[in-house]
One Martini backbone bead per residue (centre of mass of N, CA, C, O) as a GRO file, in nm:
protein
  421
    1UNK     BB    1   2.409   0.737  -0.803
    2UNK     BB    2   2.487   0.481  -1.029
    3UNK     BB    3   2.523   0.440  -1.333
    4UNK     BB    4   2.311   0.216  -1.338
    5UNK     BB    5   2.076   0.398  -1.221
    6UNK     BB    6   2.084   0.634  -1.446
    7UNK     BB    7   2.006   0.467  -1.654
    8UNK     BB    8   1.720   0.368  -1.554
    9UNK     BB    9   1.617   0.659  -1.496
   10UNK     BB   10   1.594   0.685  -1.814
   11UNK     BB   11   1.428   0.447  -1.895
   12UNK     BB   12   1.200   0.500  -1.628
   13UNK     BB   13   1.200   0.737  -1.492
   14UNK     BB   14   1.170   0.866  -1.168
   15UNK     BB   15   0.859   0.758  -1.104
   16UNK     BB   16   0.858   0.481  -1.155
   17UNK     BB   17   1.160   0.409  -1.029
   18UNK     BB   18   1.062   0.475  -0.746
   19UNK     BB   19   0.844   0.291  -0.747
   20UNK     BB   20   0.995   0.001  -0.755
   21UNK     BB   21   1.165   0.065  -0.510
   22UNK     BB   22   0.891   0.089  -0.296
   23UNK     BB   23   0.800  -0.224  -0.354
   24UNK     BB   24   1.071  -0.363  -0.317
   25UNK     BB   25   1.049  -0.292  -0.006
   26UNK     BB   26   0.749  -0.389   0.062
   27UNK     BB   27   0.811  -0.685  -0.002
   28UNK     BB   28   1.031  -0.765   0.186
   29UNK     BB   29   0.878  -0.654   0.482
   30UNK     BB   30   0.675  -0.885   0.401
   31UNK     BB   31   0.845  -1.142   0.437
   32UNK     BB   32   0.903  -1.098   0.748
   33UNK     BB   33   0.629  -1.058   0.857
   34UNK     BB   34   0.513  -1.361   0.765
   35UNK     BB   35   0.731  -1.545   0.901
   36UNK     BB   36   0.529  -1.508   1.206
   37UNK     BB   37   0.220  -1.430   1.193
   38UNK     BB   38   0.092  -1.723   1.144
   39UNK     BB   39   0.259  -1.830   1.446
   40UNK     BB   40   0.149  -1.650   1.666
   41UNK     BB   41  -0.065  -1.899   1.775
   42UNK     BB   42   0.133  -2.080   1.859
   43UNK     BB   43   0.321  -1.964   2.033
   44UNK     BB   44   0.089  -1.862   2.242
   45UNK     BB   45  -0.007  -2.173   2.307
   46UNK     BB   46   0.241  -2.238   2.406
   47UNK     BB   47   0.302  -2.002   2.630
   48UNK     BB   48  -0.026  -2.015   2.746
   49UNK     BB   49  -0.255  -1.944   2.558
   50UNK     BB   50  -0.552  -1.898   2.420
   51UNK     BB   51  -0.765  -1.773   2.203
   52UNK     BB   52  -0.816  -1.492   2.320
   53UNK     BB   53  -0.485  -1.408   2.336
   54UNK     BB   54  -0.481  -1.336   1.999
   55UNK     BB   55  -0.644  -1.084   2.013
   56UNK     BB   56  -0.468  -0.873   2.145
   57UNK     BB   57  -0.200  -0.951   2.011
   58UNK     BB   58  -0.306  -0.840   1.715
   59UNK     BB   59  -0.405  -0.551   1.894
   60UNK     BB   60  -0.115  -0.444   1.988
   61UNK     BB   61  -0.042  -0.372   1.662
   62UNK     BB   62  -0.265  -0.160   1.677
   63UNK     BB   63  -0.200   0.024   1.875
   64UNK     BB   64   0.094   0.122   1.772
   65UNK     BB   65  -0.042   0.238   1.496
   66UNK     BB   66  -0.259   0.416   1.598
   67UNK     BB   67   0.006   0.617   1.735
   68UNK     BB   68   0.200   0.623   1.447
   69UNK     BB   69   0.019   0.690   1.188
   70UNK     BB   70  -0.015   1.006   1.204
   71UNK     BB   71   0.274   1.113   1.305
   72UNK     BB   72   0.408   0.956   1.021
   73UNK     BB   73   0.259   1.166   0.830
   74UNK     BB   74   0.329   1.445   0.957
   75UNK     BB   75   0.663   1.401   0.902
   76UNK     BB   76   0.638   1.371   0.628
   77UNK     BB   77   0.546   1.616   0.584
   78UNK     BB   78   0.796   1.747   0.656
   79UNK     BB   79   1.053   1.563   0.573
   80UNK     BB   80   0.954   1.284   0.467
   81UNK     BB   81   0.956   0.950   0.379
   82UNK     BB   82   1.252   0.821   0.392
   83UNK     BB   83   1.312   0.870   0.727
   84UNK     BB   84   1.081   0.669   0.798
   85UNK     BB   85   1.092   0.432   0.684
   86UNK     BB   86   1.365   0.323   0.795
   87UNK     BB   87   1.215   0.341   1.077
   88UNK     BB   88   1.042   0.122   1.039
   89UNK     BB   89   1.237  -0.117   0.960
   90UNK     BB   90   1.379  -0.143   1.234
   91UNK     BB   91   1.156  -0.221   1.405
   92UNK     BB   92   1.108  -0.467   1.241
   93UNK     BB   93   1.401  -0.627   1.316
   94UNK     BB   94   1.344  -0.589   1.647
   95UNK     BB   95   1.094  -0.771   1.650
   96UNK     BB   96   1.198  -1.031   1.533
   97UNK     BB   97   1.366  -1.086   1.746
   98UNK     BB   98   1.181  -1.112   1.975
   99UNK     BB   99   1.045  -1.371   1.886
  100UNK     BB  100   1.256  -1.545   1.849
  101UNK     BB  101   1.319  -1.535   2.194
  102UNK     BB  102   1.113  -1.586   2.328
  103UNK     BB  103   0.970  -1.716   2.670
  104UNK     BB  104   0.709  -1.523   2.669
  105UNK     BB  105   0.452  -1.396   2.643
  106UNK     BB  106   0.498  -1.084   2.694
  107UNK     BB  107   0.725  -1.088   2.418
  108UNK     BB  108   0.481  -1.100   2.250
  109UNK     BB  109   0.385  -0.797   2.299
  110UNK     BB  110   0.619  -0.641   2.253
  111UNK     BB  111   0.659  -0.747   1.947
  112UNK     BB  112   0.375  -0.620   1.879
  113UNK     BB  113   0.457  -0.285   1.950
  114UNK     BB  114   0.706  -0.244   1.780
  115UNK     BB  115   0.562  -0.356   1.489
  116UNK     BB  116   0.343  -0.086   1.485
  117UNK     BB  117   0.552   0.138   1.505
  118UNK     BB  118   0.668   0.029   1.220
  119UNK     BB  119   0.361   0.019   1.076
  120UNK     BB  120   0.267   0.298   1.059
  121UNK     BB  121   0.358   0.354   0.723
  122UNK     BB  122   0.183   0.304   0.537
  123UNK     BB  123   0.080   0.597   0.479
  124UNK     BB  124   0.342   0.664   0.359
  125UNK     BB  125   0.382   0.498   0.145
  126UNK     BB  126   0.113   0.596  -0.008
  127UNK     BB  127   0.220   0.874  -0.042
  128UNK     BB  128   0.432   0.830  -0.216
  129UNK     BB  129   0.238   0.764  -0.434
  130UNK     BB  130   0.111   1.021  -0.476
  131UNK     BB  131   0.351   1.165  -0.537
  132UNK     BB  132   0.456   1.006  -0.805
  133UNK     BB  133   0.168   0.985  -0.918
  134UNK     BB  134  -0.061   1.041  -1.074
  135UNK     BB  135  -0.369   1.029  -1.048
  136UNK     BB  136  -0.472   0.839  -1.331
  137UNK     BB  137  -0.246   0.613  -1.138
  138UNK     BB  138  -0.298   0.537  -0.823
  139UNK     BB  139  -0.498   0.236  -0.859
  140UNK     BB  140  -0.232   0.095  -1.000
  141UNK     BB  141  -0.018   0.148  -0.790
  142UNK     BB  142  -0.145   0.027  -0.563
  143UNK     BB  143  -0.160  -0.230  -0.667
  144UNK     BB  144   0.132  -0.288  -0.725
  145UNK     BB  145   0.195  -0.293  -0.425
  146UNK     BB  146  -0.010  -0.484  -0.310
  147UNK     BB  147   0.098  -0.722  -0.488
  148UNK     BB  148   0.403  -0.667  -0.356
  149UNK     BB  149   0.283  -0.769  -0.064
  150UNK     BB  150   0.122  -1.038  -0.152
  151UNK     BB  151   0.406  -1.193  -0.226
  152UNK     BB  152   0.509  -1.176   0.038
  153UNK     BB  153   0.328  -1.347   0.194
  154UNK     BB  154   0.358  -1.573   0.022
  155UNK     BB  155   0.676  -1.618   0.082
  156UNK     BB  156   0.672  -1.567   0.407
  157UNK     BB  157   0.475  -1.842   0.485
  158UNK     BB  158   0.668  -2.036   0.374
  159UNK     BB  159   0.925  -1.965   0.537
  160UNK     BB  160   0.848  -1.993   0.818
  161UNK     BB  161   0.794  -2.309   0.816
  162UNK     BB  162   1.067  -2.374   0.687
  163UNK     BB  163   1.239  -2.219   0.941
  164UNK     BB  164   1.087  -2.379   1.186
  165UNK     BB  165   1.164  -2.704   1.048
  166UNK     BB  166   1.506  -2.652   1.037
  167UNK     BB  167   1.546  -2.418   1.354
  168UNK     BB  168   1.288  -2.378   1.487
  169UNK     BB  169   1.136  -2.127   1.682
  170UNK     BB  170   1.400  -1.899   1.601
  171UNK     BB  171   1.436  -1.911   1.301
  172UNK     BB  172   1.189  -1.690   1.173
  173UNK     BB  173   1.299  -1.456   1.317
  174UNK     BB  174   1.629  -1.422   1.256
  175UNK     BB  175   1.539  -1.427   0.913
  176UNK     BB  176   1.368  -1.162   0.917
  177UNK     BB  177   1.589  -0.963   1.066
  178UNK     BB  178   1.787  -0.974   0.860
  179UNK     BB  179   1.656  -0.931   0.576
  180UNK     BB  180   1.541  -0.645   0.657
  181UNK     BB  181   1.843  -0.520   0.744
  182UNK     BB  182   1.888  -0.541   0.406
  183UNK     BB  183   1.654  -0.354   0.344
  184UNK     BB  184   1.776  -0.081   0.472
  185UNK     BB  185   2.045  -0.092   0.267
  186UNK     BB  186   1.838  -0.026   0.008
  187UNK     BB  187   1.703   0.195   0.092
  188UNK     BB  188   1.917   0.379   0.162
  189UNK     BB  189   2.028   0.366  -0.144
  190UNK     BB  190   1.765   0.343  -0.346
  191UNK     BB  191   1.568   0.546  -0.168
  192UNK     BB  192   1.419   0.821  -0.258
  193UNK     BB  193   1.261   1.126  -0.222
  194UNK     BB  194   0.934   1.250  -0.322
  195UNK     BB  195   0.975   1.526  -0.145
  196UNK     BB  196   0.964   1.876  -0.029
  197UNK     BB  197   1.040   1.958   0.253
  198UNK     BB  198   0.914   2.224   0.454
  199UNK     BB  199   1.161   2.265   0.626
  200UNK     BB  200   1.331   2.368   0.336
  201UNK     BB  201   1.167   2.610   0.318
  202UNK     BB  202   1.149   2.889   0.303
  203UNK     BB  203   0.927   3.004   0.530
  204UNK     BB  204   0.867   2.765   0.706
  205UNK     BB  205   0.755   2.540   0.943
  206UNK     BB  206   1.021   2.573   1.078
  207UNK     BB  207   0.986   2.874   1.174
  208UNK     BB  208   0.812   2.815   1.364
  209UNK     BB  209   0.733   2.666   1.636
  210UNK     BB  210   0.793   2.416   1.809
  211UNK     BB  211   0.650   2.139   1.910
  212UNK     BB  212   0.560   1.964   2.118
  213UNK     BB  213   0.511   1.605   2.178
  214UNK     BB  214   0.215   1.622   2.299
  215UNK     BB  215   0.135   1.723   2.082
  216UNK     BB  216   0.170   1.592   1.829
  217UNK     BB  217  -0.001   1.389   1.917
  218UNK     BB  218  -0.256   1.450   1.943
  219UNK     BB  219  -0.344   1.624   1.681
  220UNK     BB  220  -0.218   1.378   1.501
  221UNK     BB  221  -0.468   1.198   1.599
  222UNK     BB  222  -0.737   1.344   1.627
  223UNK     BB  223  -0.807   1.517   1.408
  224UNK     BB  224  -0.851   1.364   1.170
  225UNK     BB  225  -1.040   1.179   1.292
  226UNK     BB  226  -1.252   1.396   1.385
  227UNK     BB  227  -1.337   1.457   1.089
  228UNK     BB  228  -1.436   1.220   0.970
  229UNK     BB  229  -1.650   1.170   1.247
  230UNK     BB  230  -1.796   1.480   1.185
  231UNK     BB  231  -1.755   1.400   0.850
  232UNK     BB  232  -1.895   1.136   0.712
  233UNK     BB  233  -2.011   1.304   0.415
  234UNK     BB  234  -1.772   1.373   0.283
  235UNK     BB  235  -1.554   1.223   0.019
  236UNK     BB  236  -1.343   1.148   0.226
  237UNK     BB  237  -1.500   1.008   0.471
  238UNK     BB  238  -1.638   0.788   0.344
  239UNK     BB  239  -1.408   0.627   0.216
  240UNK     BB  240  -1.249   0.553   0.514
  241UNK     BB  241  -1.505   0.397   0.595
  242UNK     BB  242  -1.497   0.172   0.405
  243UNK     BB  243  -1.187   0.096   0.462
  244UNK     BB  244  -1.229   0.011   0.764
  245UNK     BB  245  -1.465  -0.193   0.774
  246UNK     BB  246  -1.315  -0.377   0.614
  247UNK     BB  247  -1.055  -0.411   0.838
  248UNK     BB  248  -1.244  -0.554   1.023
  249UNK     BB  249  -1.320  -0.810   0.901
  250UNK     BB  250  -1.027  -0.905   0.795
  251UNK     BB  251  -0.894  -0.867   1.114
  252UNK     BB  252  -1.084  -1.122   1.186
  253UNK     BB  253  -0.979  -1.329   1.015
  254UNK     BB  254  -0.666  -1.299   1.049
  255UNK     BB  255  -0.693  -1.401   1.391
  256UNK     BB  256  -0.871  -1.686   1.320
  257UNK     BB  257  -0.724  -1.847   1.087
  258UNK     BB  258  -0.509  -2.038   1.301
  259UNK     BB  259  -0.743  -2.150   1.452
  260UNK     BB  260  -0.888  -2.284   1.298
  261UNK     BB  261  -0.710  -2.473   1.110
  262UNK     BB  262  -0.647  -2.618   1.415
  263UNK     BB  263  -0.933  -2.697   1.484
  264UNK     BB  264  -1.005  -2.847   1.208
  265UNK     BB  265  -0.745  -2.958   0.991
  266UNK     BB  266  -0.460  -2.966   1.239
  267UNK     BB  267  -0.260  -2.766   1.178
  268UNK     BB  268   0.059  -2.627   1.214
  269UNK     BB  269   0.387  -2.425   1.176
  270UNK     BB  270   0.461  -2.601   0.950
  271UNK     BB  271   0.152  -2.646   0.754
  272UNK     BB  272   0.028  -2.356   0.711
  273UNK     BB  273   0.158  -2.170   0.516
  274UNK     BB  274  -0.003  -2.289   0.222
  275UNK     BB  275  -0.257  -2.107   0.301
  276UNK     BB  276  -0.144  -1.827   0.278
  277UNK     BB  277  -0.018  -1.886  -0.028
  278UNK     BB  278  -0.300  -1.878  -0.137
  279UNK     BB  279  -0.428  -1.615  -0.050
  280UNK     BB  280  -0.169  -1.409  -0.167
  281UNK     BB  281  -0.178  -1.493  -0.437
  282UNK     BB  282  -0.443  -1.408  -0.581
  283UNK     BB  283  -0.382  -1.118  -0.481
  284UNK     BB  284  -0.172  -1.086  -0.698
  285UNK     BB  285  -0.291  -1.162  -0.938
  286UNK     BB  286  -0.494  -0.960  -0.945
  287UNK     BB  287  -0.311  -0.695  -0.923
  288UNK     BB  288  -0.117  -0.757  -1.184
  289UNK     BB  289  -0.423  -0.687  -1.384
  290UNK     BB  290  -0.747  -0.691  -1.276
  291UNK     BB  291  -0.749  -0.415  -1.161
  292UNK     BB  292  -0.699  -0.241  -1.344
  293UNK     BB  293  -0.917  -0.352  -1.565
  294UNK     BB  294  -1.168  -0.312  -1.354
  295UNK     BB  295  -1.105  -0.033  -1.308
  296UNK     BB  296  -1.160   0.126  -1.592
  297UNK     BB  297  -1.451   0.003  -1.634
  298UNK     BB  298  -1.602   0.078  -1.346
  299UNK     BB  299  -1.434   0.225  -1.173
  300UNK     BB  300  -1.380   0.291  -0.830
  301UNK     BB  301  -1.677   0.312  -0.742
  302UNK     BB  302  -1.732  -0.014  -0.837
  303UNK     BB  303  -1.472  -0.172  -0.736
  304UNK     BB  304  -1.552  -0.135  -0.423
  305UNK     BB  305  -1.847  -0.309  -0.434
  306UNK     BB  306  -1.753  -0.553  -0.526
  307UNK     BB  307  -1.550  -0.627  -0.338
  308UNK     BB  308  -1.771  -0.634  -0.074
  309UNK     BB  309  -1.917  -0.857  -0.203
  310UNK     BB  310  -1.690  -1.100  -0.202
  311UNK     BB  311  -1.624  -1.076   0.092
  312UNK     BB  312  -1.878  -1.147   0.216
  313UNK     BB  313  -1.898  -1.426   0.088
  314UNK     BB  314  -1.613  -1.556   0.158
  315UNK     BB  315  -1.697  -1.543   0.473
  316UNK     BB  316  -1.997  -1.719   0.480
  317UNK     BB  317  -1.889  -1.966   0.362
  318UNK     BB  318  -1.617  -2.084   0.523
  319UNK     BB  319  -1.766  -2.278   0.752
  320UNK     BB  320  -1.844  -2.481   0.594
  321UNK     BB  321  -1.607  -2.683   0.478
  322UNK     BB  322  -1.476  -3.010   0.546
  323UNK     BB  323  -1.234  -2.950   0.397
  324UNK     BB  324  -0.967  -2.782   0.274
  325UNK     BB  325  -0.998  -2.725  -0.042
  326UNK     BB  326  -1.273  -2.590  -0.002
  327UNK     BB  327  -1.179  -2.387   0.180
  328UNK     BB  328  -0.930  -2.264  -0.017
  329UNK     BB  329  -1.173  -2.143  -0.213
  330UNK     BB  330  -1.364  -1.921  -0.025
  331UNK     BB  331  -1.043  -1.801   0.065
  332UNK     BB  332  -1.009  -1.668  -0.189
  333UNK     BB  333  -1.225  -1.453  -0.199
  334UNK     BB  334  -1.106  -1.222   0.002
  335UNK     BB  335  -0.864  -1.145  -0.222
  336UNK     BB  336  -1.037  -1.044  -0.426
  337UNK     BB  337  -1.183  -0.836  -0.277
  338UNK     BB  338  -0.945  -0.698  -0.158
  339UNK     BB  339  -0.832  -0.586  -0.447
  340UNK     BB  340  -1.068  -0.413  -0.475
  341UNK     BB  341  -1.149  -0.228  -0.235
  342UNK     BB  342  -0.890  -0.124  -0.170
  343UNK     BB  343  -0.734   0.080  -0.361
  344UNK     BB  344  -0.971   0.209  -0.445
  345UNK     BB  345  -0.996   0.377  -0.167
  346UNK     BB  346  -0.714   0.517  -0.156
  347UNK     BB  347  -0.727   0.687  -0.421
  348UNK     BB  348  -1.035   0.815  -0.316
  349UNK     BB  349  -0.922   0.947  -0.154
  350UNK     BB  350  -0.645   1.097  -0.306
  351UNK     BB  351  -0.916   1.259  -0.501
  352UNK     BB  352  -0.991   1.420  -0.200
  353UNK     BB  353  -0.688   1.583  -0.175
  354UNK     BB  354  -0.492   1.746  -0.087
  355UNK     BB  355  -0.141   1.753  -0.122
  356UNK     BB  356  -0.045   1.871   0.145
  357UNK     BB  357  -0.253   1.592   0.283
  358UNK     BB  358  -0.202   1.349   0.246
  359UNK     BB  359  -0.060   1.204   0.511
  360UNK     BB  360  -0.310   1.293   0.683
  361UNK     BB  361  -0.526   1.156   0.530
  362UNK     BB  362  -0.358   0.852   0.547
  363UNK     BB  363  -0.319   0.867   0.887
  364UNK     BB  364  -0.651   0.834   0.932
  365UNK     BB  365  -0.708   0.600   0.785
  366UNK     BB  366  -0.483   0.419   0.964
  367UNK     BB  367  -0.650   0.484   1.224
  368UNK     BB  368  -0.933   0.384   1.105
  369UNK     BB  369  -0.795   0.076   1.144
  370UNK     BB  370  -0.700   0.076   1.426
  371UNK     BB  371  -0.955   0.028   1.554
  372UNK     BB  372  -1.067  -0.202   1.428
  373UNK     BB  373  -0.799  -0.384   1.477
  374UNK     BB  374  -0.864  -0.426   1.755
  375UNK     BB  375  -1.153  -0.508   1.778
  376UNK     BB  376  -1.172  -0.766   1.559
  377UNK     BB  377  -1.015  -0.946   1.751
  378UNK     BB  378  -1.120  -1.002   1.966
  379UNK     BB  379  -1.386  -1.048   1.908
  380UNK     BB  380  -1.325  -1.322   1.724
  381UNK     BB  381  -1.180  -1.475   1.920
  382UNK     BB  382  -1.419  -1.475   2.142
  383UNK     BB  383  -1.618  -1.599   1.965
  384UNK     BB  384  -1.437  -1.900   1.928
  385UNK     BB  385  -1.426  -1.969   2.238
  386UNK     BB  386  -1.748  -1.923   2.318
  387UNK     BB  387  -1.919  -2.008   2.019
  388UNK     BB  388  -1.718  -2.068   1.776
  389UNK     BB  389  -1.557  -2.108   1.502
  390UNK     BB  390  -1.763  -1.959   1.278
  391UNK     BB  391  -1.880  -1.692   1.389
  392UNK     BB  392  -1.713  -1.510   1.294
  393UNK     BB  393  -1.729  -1.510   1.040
  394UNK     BB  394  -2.049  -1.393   1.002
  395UNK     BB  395  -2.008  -1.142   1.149
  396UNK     BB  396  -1.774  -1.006   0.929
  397UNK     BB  397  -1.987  -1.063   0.693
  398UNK     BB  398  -2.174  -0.813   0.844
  399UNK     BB  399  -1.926  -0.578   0.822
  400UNK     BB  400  -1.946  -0.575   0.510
  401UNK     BB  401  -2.252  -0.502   0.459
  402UNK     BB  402  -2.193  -0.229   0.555
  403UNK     BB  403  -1.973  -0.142   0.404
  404UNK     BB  404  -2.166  -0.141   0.102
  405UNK     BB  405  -2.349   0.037   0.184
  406UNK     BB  406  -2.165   0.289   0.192
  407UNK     BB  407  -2.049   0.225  -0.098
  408UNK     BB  408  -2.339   0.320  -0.260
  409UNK     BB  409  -2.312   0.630  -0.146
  410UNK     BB  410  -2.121   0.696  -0.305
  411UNK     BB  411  -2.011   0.860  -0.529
  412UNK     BB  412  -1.867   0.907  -0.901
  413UNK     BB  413  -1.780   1.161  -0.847
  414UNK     BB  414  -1.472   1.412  -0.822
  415UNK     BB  415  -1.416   1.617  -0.573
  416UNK     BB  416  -1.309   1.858  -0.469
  417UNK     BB  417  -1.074   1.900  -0.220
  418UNK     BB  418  -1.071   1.974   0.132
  419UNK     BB  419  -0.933   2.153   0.401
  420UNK     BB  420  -0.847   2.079   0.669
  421UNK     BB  421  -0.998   2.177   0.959
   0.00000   0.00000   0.00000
C-alpha cells in the first residue's frame, strides 16, 4: 500500500479503512448496474419483445445469481473475499459490452446471464461486512453499504439516460463497461482481503481431497437452502425468510416500474432516468443516517417490521395516482421500507450464524432471494399484460403482508447461533 494509504489506514483504522474501500467498491459497480437496468424493459420491446418478456429477462439475472451465489459464498470463505470481487467486477464489465452491442434479443438474454454470474458477490461483499465491524455495528455498516448502493443507482439512472440521449443505443453499455474496467484496476490496488484463506492454514480443508466440481456446485447451492426451508423456525432461518419475502415483492416492483411508467405516464429511455433517481436517492437519505437512528432506537428486529409495513403501503397506493409526481410520492415509500427492512434482516442473519459459517448462511441468503426474484419478475410482468397494469402492484403488496406476518414471529433475543447442518 502507498505511503498515503498507510496514513489513511493509521486515522481510520484497518477495519473502518476496509469498509470504506468495499463502499467505494460497491458505490461504482452500482452506478454501471444502473446505467442499463432501467433500459432494459426498452431495449426488449425495441427488439421485438413484449411485456411478459421482461419478466423472463429480470429472472435470467437471477437464475444466474441463484446457482453462483452459494458457491461463491463457499470460495469465499475458504479463498477469501477479495478475489471473488474481482471476479465478479468482470463479469459485469462483460455483460454490459453485451448489451451495448446487442442487436436480438437473445444478446440481451445472455447479457443478463453473464451479469448474474458477476452479481453473485452480493453475500460475499455482506460477509466481507461481517468480517470487519463488530457484532454491535454490523446493521449500520450495512445501512452505509446499502446507502452507497443506492447512490449509485441514483447517479447511475441518471448517467444512462443521459449516455442514451448523447451516443444512442449503445453509448449506456460501453460507458457502464468502462467505469466498471476502472473500478476492477482500484478494487485490484486498494481493497485488501478481509479475513484468513482457511486453505492457507496448517491442515485445513485445503489438506483434504478437493471435491469434484459438480459436487460442489450441488452441495453449496442445495445445502445451505435446504437447511432454511427444513428448519423455517431456527433463528437464522426466520429472518432469511423475511428477507426472501421481501426481495420478491420488491423484485416484482423493480420488473414492472418502467413498463408502468411507459404505459402510464409515457416515460422512455431518455427520461425514465430521475424517477430511478428519486427512488435511490430517498435510499441514501434514509440509509446515511436514519436507518442507523432508528435502528438504535426499535431494534433490528422492530426496524425489520417497521420497514415491512412501510414497503407494503407504498405498493398498494402506486397504482392509484394519475399524476408523475403523485406516483413518485408513493414510489418513495418502497426505498424507505426496504432501507429499513433488509439490513435489519441481513445483520439479524449474521448475529444468529457462526463466524465460520457467514459466506454459507449469506449465500443461502441470497439463494432464497434468487428463487423469489425468478419467481416475482415473471409473474408481475405477466400480471401487467394479462391483468392490468396495477395487479402487480397489489399482488406485491399482498407478499409484503406475509412478509410482516413472518417478522412479527422473530424474537427480539439474540440466540446463539448453531452450526448449519
Amino acid at each position: 500500500m502507498t505511503a498515503l494509504g498507510e496514513r489513511v489506514g493509521r486515522v481510520l483504522g484497518p477495519d473502518l479503512q476496509r469498509l470504506i474501500v468495499l463502499i467505494a467498491v460497491c458505490f461504482v459497480d452500482m452506478i454501471g448496474l444502473l446505467m442499463i437496468a432501467p433500459l432494459l424493459t426498452f431495449y426488449a420491446l425495441r427488439l421485438g419483445g413484449q411485456a411478459s418478456t421482461v419478466g423472463p429477462l429480470f429472472s435470467a439475472f437471477a437464475v444466474a445469481q441463484l446457482l453462483a451465489s452459494p458457491i461463491w459464498g463457499r470460495v469465499s470463505d475458504r479463498y477469501g473475499r477479495r478475489p471473488v470481487l474481482l471476479i465478479g467486477l468482470l463479469g459485469s464489465a462483460i455483460a454490459y459490452l453485451i448489451f451495448g452491442f446487442a442487436n436480438a434479443l437473445w444478446l440481451l438474454f445472455v447479457c443478463r446471464f453473464v451479469q448474474g454470474f458477476g452479481g453473485g458477490t452480493t453475500g460475499v461483499a455482506q460477509a466481507y461486512v461481517a468480517d470487519t465491524m463488530a457484532p454491535t455495528q454490523r446493521a449500520r455498516a450495512l445501512g452505509w453499504l446499502s446507502a452507497a448502493t443506492s447512490l449509485g443507482v441514483s447517479i447511475g439512472a441518471v448517467l444512462g439516460s443521459f449516455t442514451h440521449k448523447l451516443w444512442g443505443p449503445r453509448g449506456p453499455g460501453v460507458a457502464a463497461a468502462v467505469l466498471v474496467l476502472i473500478n476492477v484496476l482500484f478494487a485490484w490496488k486498494w481493497l485488501p482481503e478481509s479475513r484468513v484463506a482457511p486453505s492457507a492454514l496448517p491442515n485445513g480443508p485445503a489438506a483434504s481431497r478437493t471435491p469434484e466440481a459438480w459436487e460442489v456446485a450441488v452441495l453449496n447451492v442445495a445445502r445451505p437452502l435446504w437447511n432454511v426451508i427444513r428448519h423455517p423456525a431456527r433463528p437464522v432461518s426466520e429472518v432469511i425468510w423475511v428477507y426472501g419475502i421481501g426481495m420478491l415483492a420488491l423484485n416484482a416492483l423493480i420488473a414492472v416500474l418502467s413498463l408502468y411508467l411507459q404505459r402510464r405516464f409515457g416515460l422512455n429511455e431518455d427520461t425514465v432516468g430521475p424517477i430511478y433517481f428519486v427512488f435511490s436517492a430517498v435510499g441514501v437519505v434514509m440509509r446515511t443516517w436514519p436507518v442507523g437512528w432508528i435502528n438504535e432506537r426499535l431494534g433490528e428486529v422492530r426496524t425489520m417490521r417497521l420497514g415491512a409495513v412501510l414497503l407494503g403501503i407504498g405498493l398498494l397506493l402506486m397504482p392509484l395516482p394519475t399524476t408523475r409526481l403523485a406516483f413518485t410520492f408513493c414510489l418513495a415509500l418502497a426505498p424507505i421500507g426496504t432501507a429499513l427492512l433488509f439490513p435489519a434482516t441481513t445483520a439479524l442473519v449474521s448475529h444468529r450464524t457462526d463466524r465460520n459459517e457467514y459466506g454459507v448462511q449469506m449465500g443461502a441468503q441470497q439463494t432464497l432471494r434468487g428463487i423469489m426474484a425468478i419467481v416475482g419478475p415473471m409473474g408481475a410482468t405477466a400480471a401487467f399484460q394479462y391483468l392490468g397494469p396495477g395487479v402487480p402492484f397489489y399482488l406485491a403488496a399482498g407478499v409484503v403482508a406475509v412478509a410482516a406476518v413472518v417478522a412479527w414471529n422473530v424474537h427480539e433475543a439474540r440466540p446463539v447461533a448453531t452450526p448449519t447442518a
